[in-house]
PyMOL CGO cylinders between C-alpha atoms (Angstrom):
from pymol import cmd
from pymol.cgo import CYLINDER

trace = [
    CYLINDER, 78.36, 85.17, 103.61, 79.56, 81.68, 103.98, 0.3, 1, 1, 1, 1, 1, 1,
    CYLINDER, 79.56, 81.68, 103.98, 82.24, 80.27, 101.32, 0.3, 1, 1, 1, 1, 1, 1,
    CYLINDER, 82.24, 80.27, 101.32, 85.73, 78.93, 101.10, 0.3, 1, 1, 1, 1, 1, 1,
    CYLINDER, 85.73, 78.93, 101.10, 87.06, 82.54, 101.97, 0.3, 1, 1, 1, 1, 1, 1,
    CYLINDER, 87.06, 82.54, 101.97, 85.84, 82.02, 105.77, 0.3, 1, 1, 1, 1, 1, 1,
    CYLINDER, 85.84, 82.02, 105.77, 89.01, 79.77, 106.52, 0.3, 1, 1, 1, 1, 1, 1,
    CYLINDER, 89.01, 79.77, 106.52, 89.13, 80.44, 110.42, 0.3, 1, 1, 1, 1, 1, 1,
    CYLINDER, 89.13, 80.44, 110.42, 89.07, 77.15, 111.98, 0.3, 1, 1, 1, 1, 1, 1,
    CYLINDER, 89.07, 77.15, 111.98, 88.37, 75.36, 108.88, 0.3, 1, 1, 1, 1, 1, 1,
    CYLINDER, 88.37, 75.36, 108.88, 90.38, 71.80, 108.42, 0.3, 1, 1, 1, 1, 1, 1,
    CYLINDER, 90.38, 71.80, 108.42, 92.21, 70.49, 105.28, 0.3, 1, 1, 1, 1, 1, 1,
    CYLINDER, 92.21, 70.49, 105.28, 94.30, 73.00, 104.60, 0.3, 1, 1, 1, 1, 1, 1,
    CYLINDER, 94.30, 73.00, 104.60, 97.56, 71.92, 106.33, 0.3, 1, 1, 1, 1, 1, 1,
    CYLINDER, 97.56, 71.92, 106.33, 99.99, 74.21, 109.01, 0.3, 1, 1, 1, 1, 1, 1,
    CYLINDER, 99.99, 74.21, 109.01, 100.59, 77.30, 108.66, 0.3, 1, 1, 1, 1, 1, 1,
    CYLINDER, 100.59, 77.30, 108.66, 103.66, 77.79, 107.75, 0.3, 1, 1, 1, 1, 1, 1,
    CYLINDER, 103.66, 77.79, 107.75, 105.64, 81.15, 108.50, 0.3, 1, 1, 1, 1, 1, 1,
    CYLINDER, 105.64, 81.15, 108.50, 108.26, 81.47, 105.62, 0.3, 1, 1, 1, 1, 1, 1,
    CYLINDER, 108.26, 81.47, 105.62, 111.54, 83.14, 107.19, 0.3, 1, 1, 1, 1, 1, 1,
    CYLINDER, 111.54, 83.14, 107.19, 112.25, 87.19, 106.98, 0.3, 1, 1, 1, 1, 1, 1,
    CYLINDER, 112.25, 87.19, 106.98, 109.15, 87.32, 104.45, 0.3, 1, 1, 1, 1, 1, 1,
    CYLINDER, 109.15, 87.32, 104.45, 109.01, 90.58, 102.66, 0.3, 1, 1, 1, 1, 1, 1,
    CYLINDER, 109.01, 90.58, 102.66, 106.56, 92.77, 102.24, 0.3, 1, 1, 1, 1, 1, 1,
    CYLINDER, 106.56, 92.77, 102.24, 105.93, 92.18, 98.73, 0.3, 1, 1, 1, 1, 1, 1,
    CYLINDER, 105.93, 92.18, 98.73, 107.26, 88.85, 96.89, 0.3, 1, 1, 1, 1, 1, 1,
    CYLINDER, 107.26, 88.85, 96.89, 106.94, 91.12, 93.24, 0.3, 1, 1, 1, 1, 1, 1,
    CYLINDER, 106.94, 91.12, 93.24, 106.54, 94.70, 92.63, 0.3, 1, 1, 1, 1, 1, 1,
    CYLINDER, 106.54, 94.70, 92.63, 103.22, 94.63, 90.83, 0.3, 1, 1, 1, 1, 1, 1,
    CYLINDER, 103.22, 94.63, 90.83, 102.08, 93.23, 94.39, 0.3, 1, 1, 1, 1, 1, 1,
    CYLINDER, 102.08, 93.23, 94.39, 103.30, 96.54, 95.65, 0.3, 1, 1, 1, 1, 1, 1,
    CYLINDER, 103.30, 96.54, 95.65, 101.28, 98.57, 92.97, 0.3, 1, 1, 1, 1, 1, 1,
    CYLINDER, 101.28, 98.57, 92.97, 98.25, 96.58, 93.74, 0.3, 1, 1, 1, 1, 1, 1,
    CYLINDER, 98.25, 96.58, 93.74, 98.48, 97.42, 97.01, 0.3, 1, 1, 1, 1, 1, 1,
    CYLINDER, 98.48, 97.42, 97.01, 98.88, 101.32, 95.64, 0.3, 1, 1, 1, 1, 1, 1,
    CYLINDER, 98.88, 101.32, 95.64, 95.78, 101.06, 93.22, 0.3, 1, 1, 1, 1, 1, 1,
    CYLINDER, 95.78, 101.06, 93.22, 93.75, 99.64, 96.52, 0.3, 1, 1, 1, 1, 1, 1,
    CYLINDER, 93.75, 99.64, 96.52, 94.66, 102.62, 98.95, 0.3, 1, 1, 1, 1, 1, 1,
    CYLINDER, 94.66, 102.62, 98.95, 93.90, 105.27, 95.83, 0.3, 1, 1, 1, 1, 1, 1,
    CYLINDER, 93.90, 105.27, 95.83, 90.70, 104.45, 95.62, 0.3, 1, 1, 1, 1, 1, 1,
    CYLINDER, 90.70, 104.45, 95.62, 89.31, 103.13, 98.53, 0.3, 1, 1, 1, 1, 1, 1,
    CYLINDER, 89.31, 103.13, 98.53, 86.97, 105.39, 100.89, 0.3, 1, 1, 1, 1, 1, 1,
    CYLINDER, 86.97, 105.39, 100.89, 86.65, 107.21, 97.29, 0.3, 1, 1, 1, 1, 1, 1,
    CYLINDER, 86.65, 107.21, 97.29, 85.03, 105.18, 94.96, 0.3, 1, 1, 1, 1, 1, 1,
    CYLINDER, 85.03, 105.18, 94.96, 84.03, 102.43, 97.08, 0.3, 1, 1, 1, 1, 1, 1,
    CYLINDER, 84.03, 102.43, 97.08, 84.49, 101.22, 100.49, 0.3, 1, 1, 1, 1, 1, 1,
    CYLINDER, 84.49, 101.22, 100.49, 86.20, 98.15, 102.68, 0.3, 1, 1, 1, 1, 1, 1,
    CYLINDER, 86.20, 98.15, 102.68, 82.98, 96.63, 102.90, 0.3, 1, 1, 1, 1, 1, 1,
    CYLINDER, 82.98, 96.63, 102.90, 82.17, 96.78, 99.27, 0.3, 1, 1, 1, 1, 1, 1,
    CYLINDER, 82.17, 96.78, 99.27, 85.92, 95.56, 98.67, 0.3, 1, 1, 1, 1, 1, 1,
    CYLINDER, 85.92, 95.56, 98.67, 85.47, 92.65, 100.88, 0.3, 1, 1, 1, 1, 1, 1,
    CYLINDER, 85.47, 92.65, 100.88, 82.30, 91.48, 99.05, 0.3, 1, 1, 1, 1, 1, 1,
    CYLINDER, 82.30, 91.48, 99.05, 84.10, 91.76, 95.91, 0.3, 1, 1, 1, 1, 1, 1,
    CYLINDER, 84.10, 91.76, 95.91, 86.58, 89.17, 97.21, 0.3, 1, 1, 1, 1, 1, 1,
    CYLINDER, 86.58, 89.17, 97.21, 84.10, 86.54, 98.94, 0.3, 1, 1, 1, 1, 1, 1,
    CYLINDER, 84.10, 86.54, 98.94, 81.97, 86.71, 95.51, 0.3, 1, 1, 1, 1, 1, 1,
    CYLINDER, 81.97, 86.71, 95.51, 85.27, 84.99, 93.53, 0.3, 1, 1, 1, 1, 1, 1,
    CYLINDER, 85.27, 84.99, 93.53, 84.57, 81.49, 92.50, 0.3, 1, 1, 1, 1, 1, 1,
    CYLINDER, 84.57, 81.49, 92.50, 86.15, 79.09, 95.41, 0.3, 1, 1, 1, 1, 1, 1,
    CYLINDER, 86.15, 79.09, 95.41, 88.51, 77.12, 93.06, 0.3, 1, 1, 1, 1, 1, 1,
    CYLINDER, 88.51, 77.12, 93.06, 89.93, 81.05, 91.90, 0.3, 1, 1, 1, 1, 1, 1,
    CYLINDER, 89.93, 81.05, 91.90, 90.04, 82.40, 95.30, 0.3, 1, 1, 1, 1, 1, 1,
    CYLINDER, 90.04, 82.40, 95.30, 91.94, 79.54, 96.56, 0.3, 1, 1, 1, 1, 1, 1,
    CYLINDER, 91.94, 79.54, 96.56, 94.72, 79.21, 93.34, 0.3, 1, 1, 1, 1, 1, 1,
    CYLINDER, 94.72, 79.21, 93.34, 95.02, 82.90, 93.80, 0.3, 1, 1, 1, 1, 1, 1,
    CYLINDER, 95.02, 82.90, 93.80, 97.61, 84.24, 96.03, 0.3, 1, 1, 1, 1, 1, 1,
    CYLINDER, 97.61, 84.24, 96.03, 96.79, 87.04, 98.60, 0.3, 1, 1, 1, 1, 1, 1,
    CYLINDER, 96.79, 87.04, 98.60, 96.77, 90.43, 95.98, 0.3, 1, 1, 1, 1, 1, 1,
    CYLINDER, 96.77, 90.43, 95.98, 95.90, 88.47, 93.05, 0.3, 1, 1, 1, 1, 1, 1,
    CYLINDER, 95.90, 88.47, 93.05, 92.46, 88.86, 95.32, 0.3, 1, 1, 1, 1, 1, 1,
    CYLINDER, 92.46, 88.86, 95.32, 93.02, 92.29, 95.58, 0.3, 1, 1, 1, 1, 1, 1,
    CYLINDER, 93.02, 92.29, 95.58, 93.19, 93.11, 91.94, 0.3, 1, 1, 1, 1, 1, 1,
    CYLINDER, 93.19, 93.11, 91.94, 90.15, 91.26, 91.07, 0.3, 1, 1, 1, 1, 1, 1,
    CYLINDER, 90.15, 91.26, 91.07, 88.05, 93.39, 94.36, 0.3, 1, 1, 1, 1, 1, 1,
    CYLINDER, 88.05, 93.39, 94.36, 89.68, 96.24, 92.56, 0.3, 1, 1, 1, 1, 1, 1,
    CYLINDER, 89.68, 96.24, 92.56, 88.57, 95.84, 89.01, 0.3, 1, 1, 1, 1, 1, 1,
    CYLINDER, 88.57, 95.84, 89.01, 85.62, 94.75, 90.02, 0.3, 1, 1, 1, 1, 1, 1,
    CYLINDER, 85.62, 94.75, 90.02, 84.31, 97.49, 92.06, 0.3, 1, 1, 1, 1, 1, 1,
    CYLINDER, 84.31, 97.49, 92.06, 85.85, 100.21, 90.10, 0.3, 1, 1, 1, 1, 1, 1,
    CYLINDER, 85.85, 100.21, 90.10, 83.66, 98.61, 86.75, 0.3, 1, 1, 1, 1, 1, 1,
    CYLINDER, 83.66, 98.61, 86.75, 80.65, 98.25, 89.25, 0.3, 1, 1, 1, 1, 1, 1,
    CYLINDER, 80.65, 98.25, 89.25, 81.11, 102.22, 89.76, 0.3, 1, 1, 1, 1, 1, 1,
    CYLINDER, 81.11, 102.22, 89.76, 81.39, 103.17, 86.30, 0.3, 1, 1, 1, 1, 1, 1,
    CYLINDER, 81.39, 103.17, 86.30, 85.22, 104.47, 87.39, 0.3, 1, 1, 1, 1, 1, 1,
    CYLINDER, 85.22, 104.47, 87.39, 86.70, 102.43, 84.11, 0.3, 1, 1, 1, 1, 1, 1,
    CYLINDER, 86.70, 102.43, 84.11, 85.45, 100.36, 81.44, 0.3, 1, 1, 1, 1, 1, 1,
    CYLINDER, 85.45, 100.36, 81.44, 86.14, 97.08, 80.23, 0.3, 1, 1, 1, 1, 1, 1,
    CYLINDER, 86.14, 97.08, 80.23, 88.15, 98.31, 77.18, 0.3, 1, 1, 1, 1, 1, 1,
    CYLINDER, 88.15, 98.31, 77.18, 90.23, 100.66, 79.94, 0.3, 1, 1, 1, 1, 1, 1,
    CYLINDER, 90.23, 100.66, 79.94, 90.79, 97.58, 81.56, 0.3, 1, 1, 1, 1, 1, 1,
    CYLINDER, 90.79, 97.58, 81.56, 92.43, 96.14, 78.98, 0.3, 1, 1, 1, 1, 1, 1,
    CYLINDER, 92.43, 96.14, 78.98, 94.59, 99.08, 77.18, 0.3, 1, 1, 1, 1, 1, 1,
    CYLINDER, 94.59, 99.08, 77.18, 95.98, 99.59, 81.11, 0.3, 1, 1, 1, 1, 1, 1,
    CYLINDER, 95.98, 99.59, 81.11, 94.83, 103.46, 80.99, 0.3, 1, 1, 1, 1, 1, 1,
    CYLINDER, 94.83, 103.46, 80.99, 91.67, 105.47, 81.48, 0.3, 1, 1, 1, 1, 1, 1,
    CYLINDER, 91.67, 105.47, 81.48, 90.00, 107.82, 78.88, 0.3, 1, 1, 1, 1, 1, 1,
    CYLINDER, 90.00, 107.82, 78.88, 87.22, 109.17, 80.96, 0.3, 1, 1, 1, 1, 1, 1,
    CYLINDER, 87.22, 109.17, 80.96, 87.10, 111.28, 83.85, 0.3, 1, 1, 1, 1, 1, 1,
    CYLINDER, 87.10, 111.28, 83.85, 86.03, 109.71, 87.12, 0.3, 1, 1, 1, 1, 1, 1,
    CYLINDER, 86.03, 109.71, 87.12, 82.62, 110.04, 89.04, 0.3, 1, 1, 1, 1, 1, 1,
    CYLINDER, 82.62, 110.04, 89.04, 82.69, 112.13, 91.77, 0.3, 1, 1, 1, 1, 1, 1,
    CYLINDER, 82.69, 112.13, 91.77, 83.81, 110.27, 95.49, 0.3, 1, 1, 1, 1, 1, 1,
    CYLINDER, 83.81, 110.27, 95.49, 80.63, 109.38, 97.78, 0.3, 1, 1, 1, 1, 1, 1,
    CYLINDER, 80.63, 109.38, 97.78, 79.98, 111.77, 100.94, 0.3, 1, 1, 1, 1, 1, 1,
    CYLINDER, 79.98, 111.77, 100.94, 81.11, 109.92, 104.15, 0.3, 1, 1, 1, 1, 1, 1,
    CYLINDER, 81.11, 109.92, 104.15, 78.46, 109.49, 106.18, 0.3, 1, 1, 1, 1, 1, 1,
    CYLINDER, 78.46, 109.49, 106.18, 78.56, 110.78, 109.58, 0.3, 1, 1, 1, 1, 1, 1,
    CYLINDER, 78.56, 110.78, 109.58, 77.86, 108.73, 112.82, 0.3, 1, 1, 1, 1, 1, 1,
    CYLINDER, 77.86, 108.73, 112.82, 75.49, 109.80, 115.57, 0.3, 1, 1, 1, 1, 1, 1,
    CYLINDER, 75.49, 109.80, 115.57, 77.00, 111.35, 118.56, 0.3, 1, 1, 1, 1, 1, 1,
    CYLINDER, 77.00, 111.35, 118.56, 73.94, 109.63, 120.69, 0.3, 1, 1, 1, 1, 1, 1,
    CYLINDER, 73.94, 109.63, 120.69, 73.48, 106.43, 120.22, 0.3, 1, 1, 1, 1, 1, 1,
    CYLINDER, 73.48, 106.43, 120.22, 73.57, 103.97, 123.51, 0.3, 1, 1, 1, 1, 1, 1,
    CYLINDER, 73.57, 103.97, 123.51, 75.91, 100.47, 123.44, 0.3, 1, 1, 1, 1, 1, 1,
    CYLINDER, 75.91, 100.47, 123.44, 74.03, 97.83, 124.68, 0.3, 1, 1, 1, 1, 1, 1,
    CYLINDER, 74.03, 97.83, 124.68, 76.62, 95.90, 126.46, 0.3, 1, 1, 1, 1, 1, 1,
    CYLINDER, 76.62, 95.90, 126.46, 79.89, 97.84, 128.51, 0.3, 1, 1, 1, 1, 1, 1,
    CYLINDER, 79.89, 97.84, 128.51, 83.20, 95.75, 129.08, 0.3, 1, 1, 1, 1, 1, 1,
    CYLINDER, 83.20, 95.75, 129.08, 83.47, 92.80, 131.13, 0.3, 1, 1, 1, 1, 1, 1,
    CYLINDER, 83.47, 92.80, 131.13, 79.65, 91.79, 130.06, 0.3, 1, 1, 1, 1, 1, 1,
    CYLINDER, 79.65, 91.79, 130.06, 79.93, 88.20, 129.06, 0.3, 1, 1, 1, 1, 1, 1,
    CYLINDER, 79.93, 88.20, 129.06, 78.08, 87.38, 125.77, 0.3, 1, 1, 1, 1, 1, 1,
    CYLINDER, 78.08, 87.38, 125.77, 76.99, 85.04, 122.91, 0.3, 1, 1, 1, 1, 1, 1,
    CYLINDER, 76.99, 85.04, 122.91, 77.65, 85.50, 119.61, 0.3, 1, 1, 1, 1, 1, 1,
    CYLINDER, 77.65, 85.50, 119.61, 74.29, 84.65, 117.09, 0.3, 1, 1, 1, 1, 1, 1,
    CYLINDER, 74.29, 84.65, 117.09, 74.48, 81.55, 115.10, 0.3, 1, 1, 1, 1, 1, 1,
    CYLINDER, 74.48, 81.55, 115.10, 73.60, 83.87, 112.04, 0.3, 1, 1, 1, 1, 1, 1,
    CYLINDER, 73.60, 83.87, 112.04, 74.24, 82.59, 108.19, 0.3, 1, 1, 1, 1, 1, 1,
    CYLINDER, 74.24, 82.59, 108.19, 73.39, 85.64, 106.08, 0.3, 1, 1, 1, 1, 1, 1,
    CYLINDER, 73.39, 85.64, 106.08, 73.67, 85.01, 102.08, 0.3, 1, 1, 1, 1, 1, 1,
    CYLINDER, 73.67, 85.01, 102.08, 75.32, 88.06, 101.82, 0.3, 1, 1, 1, 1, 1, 1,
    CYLINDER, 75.32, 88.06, 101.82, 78.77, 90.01, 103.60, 0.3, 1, 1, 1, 1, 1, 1,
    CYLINDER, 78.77, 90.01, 103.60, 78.97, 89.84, 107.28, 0.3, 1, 1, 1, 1, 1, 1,
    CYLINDER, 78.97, 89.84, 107.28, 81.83, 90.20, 109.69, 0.3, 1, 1, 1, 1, 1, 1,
    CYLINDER, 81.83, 90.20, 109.69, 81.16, 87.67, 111.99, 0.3, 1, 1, 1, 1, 1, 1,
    CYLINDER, 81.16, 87.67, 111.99, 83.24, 84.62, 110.96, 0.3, 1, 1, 1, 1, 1, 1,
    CYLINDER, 83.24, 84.62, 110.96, 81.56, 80.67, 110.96, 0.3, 1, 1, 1, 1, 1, 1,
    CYLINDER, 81.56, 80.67, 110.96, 83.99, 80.02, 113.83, 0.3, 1, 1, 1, 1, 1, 1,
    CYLINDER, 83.99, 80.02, 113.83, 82.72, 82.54, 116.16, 0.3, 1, 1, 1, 1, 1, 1,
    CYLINDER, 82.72, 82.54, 116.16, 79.13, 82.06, 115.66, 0.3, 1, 1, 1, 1, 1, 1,
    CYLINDER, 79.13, 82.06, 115.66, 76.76, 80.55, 119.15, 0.3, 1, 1, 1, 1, 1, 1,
    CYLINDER, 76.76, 80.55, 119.15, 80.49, 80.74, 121.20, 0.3, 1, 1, 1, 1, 1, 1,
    CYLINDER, 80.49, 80.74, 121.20, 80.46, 83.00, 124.15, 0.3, 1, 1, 1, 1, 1, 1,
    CYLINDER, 80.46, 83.00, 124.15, 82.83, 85.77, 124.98, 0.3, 1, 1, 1, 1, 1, 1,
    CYLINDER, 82.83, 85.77, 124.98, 83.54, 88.42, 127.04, 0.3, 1, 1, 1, 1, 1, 1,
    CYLINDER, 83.54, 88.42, 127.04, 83.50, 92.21, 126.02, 0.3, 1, 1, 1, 1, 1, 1,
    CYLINDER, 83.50, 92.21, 126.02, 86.92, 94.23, 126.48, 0.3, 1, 1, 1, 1, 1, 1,
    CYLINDER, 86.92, 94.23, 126.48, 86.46, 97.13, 124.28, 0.3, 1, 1, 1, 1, 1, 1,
    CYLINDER, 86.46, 97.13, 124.28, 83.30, 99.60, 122.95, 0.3, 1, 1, 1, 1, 1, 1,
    CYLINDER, 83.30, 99.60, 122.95, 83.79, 101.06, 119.90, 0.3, 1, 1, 1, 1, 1, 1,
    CYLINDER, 83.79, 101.06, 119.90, 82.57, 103.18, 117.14, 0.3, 1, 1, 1, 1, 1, 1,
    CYLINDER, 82.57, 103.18, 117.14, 79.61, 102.99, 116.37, 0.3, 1, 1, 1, 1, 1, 1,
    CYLINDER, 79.61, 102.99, 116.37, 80.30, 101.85, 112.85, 0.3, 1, 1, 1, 1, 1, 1,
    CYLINDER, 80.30, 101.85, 112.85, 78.25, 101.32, 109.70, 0.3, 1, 1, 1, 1, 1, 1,
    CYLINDER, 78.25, 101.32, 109.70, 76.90, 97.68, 109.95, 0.3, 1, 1, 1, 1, 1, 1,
    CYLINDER, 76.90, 97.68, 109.95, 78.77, 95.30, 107.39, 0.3, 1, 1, 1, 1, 1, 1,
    CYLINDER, 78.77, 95.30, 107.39, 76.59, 93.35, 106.64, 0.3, 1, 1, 1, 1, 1, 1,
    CYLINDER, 76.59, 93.35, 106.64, 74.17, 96.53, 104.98, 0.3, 1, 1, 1, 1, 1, 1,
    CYLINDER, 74.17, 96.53, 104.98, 76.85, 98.49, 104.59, 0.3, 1, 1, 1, 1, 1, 1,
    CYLINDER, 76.85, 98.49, 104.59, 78.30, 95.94, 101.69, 0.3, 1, 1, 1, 1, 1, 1,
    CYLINDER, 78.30, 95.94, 101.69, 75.19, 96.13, 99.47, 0.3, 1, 1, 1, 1, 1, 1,
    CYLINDER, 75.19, 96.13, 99.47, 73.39, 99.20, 99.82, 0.3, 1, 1, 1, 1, 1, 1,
    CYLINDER, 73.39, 99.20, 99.82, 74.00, 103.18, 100.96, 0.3, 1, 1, 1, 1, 1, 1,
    CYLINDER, 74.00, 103.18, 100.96, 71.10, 102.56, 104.05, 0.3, 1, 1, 1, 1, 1, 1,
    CYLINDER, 71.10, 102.56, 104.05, 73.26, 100.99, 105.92, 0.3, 1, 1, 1, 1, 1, 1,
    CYLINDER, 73.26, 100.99, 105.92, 72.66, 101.23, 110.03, 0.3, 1, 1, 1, 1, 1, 1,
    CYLINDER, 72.66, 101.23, 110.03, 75.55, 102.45, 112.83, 0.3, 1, 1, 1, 1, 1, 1,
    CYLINDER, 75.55, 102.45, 112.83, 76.13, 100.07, 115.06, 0.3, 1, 1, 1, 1, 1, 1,
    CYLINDER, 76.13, 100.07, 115.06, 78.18, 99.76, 118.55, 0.3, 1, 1, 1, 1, 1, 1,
    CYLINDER, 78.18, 99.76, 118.55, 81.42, 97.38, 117.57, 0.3, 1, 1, 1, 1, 1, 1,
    CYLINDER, 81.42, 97.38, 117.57, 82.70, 95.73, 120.57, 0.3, 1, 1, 1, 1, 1, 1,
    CYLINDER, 82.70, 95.73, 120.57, 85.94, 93.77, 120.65, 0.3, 1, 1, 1, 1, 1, 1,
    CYLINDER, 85.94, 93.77, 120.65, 84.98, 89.89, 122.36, 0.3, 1, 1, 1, 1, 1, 1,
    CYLINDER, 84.98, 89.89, 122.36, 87.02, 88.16, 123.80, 0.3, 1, 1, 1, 1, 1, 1,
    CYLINDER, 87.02, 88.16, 123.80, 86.69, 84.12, 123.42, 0.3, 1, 1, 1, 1, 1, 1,
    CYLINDER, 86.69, 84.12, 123.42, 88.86, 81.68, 124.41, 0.3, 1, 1, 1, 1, 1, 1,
    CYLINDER, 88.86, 81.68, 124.41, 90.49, 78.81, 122.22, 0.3, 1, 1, 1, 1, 1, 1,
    CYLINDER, 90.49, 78.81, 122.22, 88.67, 75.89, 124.01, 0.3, 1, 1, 1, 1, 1, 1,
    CYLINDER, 88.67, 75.89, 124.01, 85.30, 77.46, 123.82, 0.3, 1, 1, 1, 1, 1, 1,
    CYLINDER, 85.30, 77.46, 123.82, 86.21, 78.43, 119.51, 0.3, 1, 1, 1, 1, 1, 1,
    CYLINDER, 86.21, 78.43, 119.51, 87.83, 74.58, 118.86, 0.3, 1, 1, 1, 1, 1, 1,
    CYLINDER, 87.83, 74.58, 118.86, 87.31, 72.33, 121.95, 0.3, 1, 1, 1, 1, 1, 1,
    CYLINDER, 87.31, 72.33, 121.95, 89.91, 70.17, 122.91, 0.3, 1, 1, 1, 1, 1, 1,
    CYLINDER, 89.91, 70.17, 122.91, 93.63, 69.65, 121.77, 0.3, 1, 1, 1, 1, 1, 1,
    CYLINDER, 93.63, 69.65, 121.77, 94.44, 73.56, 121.77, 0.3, 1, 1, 1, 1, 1, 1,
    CYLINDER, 94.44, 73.56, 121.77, 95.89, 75.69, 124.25, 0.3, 1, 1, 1, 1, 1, 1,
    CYLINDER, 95.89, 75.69, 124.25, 93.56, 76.90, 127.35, 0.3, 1, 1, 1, 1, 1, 1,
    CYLINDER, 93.56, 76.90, 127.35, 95.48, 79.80, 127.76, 0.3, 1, 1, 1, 1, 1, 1,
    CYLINDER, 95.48, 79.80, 127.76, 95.04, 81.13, 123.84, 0.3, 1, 1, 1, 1, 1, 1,
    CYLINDER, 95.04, 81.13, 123.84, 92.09, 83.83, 123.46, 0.3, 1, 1, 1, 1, 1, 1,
    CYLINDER, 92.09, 83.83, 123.46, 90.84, 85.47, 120.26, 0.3, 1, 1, 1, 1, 1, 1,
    CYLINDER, 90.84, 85.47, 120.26, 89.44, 88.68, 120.06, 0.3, 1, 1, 1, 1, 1, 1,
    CYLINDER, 89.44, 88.68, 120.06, 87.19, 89.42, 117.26, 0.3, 1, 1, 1, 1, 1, 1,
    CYLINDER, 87.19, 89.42, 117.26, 85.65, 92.59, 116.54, 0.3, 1, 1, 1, 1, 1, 1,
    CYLINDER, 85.65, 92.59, 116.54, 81.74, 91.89, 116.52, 0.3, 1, 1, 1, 1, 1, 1,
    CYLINDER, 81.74, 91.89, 116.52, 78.78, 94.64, 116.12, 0.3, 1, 1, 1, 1, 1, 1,
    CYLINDER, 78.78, 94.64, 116.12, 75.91, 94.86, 118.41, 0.3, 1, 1, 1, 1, 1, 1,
    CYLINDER, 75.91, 94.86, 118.41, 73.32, 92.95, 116.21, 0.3, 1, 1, 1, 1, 1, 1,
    CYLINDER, 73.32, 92.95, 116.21, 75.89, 89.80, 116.07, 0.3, 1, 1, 1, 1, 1, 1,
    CYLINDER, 75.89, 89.80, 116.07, 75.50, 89.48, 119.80, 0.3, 1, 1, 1, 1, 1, 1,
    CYLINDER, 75.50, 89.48, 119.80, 72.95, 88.55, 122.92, 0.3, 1, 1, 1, 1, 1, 1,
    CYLINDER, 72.95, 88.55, 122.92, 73.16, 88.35, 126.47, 0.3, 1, 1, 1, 1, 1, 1,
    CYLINDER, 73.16, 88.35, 126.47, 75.09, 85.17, 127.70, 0.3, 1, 1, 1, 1, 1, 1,
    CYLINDER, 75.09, 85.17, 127.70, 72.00, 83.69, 129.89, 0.3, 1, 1, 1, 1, 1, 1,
    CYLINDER, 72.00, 83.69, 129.89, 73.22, 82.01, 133.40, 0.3, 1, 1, 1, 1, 1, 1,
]
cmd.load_cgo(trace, "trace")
């Protein structure tokens, strides 16, 4: 979906700056977060569901909140969306009733075709979907070239809101910084984004 978490290549928010020998965690609840998160995860709920759960925060809170302050809200609020706890668990800090069962992984087909091999040159879709998608704003009507086939892979954008989701080839593009930003970057800098099939079309001559 579009919203203030799709930062790539958006302006106003001032350099990047790298702090020095940054740890891995600036507070040990961070750490626990990040504990909770790979607990439950591909049990409860999945990355796709997770990532919704972040891009649905209001802008102003997902921009005051730091990096697994974001996690903690995706957390709570998938594992109240899946009946794991309740509100009032929530707030006493400890569960009272058993947990549902874990979803059954799905399992991908063993025949299905890509579309496009490496070194095929394409164009990513100028696509604006109202709800999760992987392909980023920046991305969108640039062309590329393929380097990798992968998967396939449940489609995000399905995958995120519903168990019917489709498997999809997910190739790894290739684009360059001029083509993604134009002018005043490096020529030599690429990007490679991981896009599925349906994101992408033949790059026309």
């Amino acid at each position: 979906m579009n919203g203030v978490h799709d930062m790539g290549g958006m302006h106003g928010f001032g350099r990047v700056e790298p702090e020095p020998e940054e740890p891995v965690f600036h507070a040990a609840w961070e750490a626990k977060v990040r504990v909770l998160m790979s607990k439950t995860v591909g049990r409860h709920y999945h990355l796709d569901e997770f990532r919704h759960a972040i891009e649905r925060m209001p802008a102003a809170e997902y921009l005051e909140a730091g990096y697994y302050e974001r996690w903690l809200h995706a957390v709570e609020t998938m594992l109240l969306a899946k009946g794991v706890v309740t509100e009032e668990e929530l707030r006493r800090g400890h569960a009272a009733t058993p947990a549902p069962a874990p979803a059954l992984r799905r399992v991908p087909p063993s025949d299905m075709k890509p579309r496009f091999r490496p070194g095929d040159r394409v164009v990513a879709r100028n696509l604006n979907p109202k709800g999760h998608t992987r392909l980023p704003r920046y991305a969108r009507g640039k062309r590329g070239t393929v380097r990798t086939v992968n998967g396939p892979f449940l489609l995000p954008d399905a995958n995120a809101h519903g168990p019917d989701a489709p498997f999809e080839p997910c190739y790894a593009v290739e684009f360059s910084a001029v083509e993604l930003w134009g002018g005043g970057v490096n020529p030599a800098d690429r990007v490679c984004v991981d896009l599925w099939e349906s994101y992408l079309r033949e790059d026309q001559p």
